[in-house]
C-alpha positions in Angstrom: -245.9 -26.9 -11.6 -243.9 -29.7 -9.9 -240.3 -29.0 -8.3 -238.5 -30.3 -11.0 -240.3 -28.3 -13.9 -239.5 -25.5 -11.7 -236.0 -26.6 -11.5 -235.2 -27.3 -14.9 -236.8 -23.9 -16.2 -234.6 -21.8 -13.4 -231.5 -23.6 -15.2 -232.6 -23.2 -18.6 -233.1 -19.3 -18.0 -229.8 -19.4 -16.5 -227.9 -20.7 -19.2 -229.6 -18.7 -21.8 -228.5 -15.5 -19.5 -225.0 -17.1 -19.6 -225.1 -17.6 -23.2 -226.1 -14.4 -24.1 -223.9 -12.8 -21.9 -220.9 -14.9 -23.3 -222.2 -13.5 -27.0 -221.9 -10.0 -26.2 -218.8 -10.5 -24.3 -217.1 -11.8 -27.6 -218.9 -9.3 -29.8 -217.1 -6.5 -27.5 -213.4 -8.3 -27.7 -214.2 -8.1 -31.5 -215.1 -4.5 -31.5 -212.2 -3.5 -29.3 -209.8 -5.5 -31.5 -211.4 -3.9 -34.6 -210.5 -0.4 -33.3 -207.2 -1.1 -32.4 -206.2 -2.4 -35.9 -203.3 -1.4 -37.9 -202.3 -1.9 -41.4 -199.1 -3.3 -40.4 -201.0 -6.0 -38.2 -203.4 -6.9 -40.5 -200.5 -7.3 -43.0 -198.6 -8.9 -40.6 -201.9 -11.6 -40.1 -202.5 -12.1 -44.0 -198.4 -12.6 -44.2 -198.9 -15.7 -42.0 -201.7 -17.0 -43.7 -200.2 -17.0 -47.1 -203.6 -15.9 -48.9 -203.5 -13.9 -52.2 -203.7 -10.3 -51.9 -204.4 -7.6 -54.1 -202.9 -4.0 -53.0 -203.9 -0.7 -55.2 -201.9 2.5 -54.6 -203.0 5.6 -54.4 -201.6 6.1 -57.6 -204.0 3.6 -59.2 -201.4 0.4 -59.5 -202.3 -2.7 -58.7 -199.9 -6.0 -57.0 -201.6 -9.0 -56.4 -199.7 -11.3 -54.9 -198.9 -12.7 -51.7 -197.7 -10.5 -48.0 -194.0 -12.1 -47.5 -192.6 -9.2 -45.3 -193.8 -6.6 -42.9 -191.3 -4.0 -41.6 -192.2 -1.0 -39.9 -193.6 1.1 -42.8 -193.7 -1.2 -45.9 -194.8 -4.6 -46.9 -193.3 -6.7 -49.2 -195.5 -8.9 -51.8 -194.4 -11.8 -54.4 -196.1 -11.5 -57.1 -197.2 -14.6 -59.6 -194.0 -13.6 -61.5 -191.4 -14.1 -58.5 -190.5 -10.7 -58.2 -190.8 -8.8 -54.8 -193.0 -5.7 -54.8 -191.9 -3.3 -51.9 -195.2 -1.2 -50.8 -194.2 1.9 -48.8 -197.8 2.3 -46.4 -198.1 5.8 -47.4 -199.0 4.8 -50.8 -201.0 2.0 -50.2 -204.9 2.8 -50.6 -205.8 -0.6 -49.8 -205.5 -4.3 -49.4 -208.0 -6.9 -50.1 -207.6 -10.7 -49.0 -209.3 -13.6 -50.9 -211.5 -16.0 -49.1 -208.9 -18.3 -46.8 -208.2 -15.5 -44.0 -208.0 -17.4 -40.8 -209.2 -14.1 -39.3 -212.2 -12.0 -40.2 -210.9 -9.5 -37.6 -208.3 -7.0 -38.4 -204.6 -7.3 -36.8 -203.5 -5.1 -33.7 -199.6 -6.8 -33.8 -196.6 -5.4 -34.2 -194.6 -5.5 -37.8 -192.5 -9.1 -38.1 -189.3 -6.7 -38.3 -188.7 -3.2 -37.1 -186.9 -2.4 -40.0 -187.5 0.1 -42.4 -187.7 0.1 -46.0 -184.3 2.1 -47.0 -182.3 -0.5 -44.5 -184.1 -3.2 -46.4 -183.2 -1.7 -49.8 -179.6 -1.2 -48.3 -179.4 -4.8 -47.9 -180.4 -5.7 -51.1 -178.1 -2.8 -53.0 -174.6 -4.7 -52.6 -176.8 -7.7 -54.9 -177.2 -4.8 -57.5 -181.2 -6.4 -58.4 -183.0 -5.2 -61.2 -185.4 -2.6 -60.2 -188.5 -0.6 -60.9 -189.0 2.5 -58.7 -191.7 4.4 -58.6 -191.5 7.9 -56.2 -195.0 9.7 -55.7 -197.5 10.2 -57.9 -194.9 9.9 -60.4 -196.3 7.9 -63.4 -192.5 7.3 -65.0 -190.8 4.4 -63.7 -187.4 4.2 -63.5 -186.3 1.0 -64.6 -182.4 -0.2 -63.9 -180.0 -2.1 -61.0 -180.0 -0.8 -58.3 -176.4 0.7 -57.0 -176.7 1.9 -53.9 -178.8 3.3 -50.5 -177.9 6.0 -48.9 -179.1 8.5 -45.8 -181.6 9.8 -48.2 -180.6 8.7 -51.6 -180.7 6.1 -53.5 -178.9 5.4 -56.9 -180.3 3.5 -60.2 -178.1 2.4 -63.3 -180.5 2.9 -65.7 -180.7 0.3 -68.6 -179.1 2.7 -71.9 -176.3 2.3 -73.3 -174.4 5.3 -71.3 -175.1 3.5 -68.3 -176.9 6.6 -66.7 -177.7 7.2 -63.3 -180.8 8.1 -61.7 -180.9 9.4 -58.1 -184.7 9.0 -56.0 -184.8 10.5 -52.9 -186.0 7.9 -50.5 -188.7 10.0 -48.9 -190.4 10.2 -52.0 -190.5 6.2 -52.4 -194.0 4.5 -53.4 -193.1 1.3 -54.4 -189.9 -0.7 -56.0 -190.2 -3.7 -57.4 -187.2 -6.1 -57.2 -186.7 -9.0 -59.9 -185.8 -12.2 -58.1 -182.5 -14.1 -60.2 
């Protein structure tokens, strides 16, 4: 074997070391990344990529739609109908993405606002939206306008004719969906 052969077979070693080292170096950054994920993040990641999403609660519901908000323990999706869907994260079971995601690797960011779900109802409240509230693993909606937000209260008109009110503590909170005029 001449000089050169020799030469040339040093390098190619040498850059399949470097390649292969490269390759597990990504495959780690992955991994870490994977295990610092956070539902919030990877909301936060499908929000910005605007593909459709479909999120089942652990009650069994199903909102497809798209992520338009991310506070610090809900997201918010539009459905196909133009209403807004407020998730609380405690009731969501999971999220699934169709094909599009920039990103096959889960999000490790912050929320796009550090708000929380009653100060975003109590900024839609003085609008008085149509709403459909669901609290736990409560199967009965309760369907009305939405009056007001408090400390740990909030306050529906209902729809009858005696203009009841309906009072859902905020704690218990699943979801609310809010009808866009």
């Amino acid at each position: 074997m001449d000089g050169d052969e020799a030469l040339r077979r040093m390098l190619d070693d040498e850059r399949a070391r470097a390649g292969g080292a490269e390759r597990a170096r990504e495959r780690a950054l992955r991994e870490q990344a994977a295990e610092e994920s956070t539902l919030a993040g990877t909301l936060r990641d499908l929000a910005e990529s605007s593909v459709p999403v479909n999120v089942r609660t652990l009650a069994g519901r199903s909102h497809q739609g798209v992520v338009v908000g991310v506070g610090c323990d809900f997201c918010a999706v539009e459905s196909a109908d133009r209403r807004w869907i407020y998730l609380a994260f405690a009731a969501i079971g999971s999220v699934r993405s169709s094909a599009g995601m920039v990103s096959t690797d889960p999000g490790s960011r912050r929320p796009q606002a550090d708000r929380t779900l009653e100060e975003a109802l109590g900024y839609l409240a003085p609008e008085r939206p149509r709403v459909t509230v669901l609290a736990g693993m409560d199967p009965q909606p309760v369907a009305g306008r939405l009056q007001s937000v408090g400390r740990d209260l909030m306050t529906v008109r209902l729809g009858g004719a005696r203009g009841e009110l309906c009072y859902v503590r905020l704690g218990a909170l699943s979801e609310i969906a809010v009808e866009l005029d």
